[in-house]
C-alpha positions in Angstrom: -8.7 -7.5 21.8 -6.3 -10.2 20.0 -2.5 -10.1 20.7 -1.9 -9.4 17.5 -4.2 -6.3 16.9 -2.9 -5.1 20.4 0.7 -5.2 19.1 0.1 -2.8 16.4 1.1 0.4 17.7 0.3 3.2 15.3 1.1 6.1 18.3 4.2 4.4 18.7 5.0 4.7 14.8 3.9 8.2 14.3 6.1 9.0 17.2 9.2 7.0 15.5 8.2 9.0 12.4 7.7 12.6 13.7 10.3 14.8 11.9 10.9 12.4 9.3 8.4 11.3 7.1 6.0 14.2 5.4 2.4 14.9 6.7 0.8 14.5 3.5 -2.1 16.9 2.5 -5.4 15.8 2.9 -7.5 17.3 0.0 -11.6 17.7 -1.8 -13.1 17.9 -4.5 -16.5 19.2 -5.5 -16.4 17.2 -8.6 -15.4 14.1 -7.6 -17.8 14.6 -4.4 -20.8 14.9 -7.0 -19.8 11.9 -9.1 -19.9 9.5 -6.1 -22.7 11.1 -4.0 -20.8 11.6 -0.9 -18.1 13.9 1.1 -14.6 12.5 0.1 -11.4 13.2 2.0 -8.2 12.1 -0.4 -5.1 11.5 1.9 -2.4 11.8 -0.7 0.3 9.5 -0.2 1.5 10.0 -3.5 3.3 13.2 -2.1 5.4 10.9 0.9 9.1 10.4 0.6 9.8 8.3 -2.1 6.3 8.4 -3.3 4.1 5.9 -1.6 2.9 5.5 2.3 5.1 2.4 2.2 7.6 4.4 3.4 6.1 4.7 7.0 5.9 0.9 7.5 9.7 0.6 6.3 11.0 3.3 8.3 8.8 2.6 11.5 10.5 -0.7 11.5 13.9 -0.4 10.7 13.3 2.5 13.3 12.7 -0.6 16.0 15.8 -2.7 15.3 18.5 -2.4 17.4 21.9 -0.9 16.9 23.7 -4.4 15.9 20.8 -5.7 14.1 21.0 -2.7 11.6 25.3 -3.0 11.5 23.9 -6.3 9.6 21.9 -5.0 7.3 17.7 -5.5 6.1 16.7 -7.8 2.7 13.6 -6.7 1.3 11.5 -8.2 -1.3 9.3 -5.9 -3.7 8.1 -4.9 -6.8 8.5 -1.4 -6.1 7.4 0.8 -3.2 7.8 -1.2 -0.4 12.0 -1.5 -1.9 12.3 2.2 -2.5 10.7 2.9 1.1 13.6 -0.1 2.5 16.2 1.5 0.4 15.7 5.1 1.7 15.1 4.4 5.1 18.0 2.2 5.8 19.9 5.3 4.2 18.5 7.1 6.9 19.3 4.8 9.0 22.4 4.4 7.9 22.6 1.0 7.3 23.1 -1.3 4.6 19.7 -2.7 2.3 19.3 -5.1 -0.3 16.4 -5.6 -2.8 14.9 -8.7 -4.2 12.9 -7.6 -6.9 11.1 -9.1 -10.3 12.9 -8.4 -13.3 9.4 -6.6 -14.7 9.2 -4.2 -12.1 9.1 -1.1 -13.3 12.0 0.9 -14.7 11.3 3.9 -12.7 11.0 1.8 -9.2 14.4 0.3 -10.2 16.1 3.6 -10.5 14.9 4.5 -7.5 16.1 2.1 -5.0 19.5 2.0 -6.7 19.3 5.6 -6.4 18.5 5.4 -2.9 21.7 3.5 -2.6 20.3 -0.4 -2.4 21.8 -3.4 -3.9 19.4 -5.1 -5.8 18.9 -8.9 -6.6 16.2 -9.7 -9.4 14.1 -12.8 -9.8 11.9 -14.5 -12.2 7.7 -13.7 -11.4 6.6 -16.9 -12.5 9.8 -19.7 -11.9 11.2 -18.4 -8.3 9.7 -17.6 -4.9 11.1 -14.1 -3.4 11.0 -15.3 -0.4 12.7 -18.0 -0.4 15.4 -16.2 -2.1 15.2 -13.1 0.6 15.5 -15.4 3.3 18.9 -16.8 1.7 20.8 -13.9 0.7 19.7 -13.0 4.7 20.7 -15.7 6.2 23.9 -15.6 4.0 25.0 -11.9 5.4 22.9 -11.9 9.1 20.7 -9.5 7.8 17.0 -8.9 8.7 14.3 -9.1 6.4 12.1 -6.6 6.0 8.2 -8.2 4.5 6.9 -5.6 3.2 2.9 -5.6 5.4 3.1 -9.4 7.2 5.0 -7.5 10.4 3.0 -5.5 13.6 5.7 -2.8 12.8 5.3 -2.3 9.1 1.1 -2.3 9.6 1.8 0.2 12.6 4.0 2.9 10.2 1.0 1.8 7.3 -1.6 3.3 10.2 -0.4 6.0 10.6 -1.9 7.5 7.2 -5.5 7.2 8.3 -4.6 8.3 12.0 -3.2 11.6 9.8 -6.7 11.7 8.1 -8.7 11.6 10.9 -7.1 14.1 12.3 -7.4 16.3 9.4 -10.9 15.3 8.2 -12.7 15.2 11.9 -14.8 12.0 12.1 -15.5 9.7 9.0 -18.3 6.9 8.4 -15.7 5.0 6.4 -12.2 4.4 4.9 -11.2 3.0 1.6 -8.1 1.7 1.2 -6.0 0.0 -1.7 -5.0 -3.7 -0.6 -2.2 -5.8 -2.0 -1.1 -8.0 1.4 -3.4 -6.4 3.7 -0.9 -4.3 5.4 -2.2 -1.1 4.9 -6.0 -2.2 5.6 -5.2 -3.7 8.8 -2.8 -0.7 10.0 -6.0 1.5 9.0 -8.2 -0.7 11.0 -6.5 -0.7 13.9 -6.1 3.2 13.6 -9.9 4.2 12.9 -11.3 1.4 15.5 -9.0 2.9 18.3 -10.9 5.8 17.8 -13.9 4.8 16.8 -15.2 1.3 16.4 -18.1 2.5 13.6 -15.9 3.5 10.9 -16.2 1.0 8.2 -13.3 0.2 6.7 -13.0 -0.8 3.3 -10.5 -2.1 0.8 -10.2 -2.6 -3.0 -8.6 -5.2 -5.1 -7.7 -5.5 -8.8 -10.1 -7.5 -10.5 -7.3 -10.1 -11.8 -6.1 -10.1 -8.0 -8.8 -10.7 -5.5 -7.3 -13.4 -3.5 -8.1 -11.5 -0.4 -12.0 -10.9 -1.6 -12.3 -15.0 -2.2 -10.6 -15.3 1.4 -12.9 -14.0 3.1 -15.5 -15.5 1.5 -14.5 -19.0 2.2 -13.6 -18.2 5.6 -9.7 -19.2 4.7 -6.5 -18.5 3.4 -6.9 -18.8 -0.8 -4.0 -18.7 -3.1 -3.8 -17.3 -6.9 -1.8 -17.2 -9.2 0.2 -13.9 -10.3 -2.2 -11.7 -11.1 -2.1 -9.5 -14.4 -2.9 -6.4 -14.0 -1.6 -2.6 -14.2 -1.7 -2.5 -10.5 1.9 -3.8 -9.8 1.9 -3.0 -6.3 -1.2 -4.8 -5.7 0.2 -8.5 -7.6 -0.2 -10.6 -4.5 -1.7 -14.3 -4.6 -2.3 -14.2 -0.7 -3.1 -12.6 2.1 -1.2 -13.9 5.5 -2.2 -15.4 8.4 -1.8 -11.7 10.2 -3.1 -9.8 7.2 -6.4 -11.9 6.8 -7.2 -12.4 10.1 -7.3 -8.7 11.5 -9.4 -8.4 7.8 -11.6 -10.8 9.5 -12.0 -8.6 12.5 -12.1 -5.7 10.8 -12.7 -4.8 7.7 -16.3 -4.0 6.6 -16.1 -5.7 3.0 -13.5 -5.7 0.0 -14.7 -4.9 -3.5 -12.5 -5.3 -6.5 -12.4 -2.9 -9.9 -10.9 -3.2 -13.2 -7.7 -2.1 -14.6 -10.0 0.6 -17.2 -11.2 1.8 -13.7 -8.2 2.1 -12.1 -7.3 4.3 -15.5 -10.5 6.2 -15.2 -9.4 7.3 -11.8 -6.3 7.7 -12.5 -7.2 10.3 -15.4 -9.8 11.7 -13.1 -7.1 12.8 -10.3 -5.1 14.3 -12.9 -7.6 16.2 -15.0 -9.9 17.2 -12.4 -7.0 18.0 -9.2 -3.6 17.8 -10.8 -2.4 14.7 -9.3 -0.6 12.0 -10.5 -1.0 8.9 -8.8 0.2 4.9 -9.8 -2.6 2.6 -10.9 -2.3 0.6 -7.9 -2.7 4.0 -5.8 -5.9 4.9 -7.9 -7.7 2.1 -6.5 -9.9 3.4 -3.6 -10.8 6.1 -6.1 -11.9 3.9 -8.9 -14.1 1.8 -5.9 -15.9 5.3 -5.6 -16.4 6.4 -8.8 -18.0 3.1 -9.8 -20.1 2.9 -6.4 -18.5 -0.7 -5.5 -19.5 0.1 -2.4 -22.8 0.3 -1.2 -24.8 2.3 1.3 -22.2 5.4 1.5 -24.0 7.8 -0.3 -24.0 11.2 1.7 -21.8 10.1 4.2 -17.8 11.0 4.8 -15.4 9.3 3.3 -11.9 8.8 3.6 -9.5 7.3 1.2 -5.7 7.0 1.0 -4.0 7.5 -2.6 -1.2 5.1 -1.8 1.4 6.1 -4.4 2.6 8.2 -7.2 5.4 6.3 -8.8 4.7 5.6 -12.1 7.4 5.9 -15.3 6.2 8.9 -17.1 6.2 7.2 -20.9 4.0 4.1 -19.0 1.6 7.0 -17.6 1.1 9.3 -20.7 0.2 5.8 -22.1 -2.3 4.6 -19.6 -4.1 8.1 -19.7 -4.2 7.9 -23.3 -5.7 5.0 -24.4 -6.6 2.9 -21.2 -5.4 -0.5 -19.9 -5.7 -3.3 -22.6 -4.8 -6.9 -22.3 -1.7 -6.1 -24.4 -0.4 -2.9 -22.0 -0.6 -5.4 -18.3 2.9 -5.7 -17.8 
């Protein structure tokens, strides 16, 4: 096994997070069974603290810092769940946390971390690099920054969903999970194939956003530009060196789906079992509504609805009348 695979420790990370973040339901449904011609199992992430599984990745490694490292503080940079799962758990934590974020993010992510008691810096999409502006208000205070999926300890607290799902749903022929940097995909990886090496796992881009689908294509690292689309968790132009190559290892295949079909699923979930989940955490779902991905028919499925954080005004809209080029923002 590779060093870095071996340094993912989801039992560590569900250990950390025992107690403190929620066991979130996993749930069926006939319907949605029927429309995509195999046994689904939804692990509904969308019901975690602050909203989104990010917050196990956050918490797991805040969880691993030592005392003085937290008396500094953690930077973040995000454009959304990965900040309000940073903000809440260095309130947890006790510690001090602060937030670069885009000045598009949404309103209702905003609100959050401030409510979760972060200070926030905001950047330009298109004319800065958060990084780069992360690493200097860090370096600035002594802080640690917090990425939110290129770190072992952020994909082990990520794994930790699909080692929940397992658990609940008994043994599955494949996982499909959202991917933005590949954090999730690798923590769910390394979860299923420490159980079982013949689970497929599976993970689902934005059409506008598929720099990790032309990765592994070409067998390298590819870089695009800012993607625009609804899914604004998933805006990422690459995937790292630690993200792609456990994907490499890995994952079975990536498929990608449009922004309608992330609204279809997202209007499916909330018509057909009362949930309401973010377009980015509709993405898995949209994959299997729209049979992306082939050779799963009959078989058991899992697939993690990654978030639920979504201004209500900005949802009413998107179940409404769909995503047009005029509504990606």
């Amino acid at each position: 096994m590779p060093p870095q695979d071996a340094a993912i420790d989801v039992a560590a990370a569900k250990r950390r997070l025992a107690g403190v973040a929620h066991r979130t339901p996993t749930l069926r449904s006939r319907t949605l069974d029927d429309r995509c011609g195999a046994f689904l199992f939804l692990k509904c992430e969308n019901f975690q603290r602050m909203g989104a599984f990010k917050f196990r990745g956050a918490y797991n490694f805040l969880a691993s810092l030592s005392p003085a490292q937290r008396d500094c503080g953690v930077v973040a940079y995000s454009s959304g769940n990965h900040a309000q799962g940073v903000a809440l758990a260095a309130r947890l934590l006790s510690t001090n946390a602060t937030i670069v974020m885009p000045s598009d993010a949404p309103a209702v992510k905003i609100a959050a971390t401030r409510g979760y008691g972060a200070e926030i810096v905001f950047y330009e999409r298109e004319r800065s690099h958060r990084e780069e502006i992360a690493q200097a208000v860090a370096a600035e205070r002594c802080a640690t920054v917090v990425p939110p999926f290129d770190d072992v300890r952020i994909m082990s607290g990520a794994g930790t969903a699909a080692l929940e799902l397992l658990e609940d749903a008994g043994d599955l022929d494949a996982i499909v999970v959202p991917v933005g940097g590949g954090g999730l995909l690798g923590g769910t990886a390394i979860a299923a194939h420490g159980r079982d090496r013949n689970v497929a796992v599976y993970g689902v881009e934005p059409q506008a956003g598929d720099d990790f689908a032309q990765s592994l294509r070409c067998g390298r690292r590819v870089t695009i530009s800012v993607p625009a689309t609804i899914a604004d968790g998933l805006q990422t132009t690459s995937p790292s060196d630690l993200t792609f190559g456990i994907a490499q290892r890995h994952a079975s295949g990536i498929v990608t789906v449009s922004d309608a079909e992330l609204c279809e699923a997202m209007r499916f979930a909330f018509e057909r079992m009362k949930l309401v989940i973010e377009p980015s955490g509709a993405a898995a779902v949209a994959a299997l509504l729209h049979r992306r991905i082939e050779g799963l028919s009959g078989k058991r499925i899992g697939a993690i609805l990654t978030g639920g954080n979504i201004d209500p005004a900005r949802y009413a809209e998107l179940l409404a009348t769909g995503a047009t080029s005029s509504s990606m923002r």
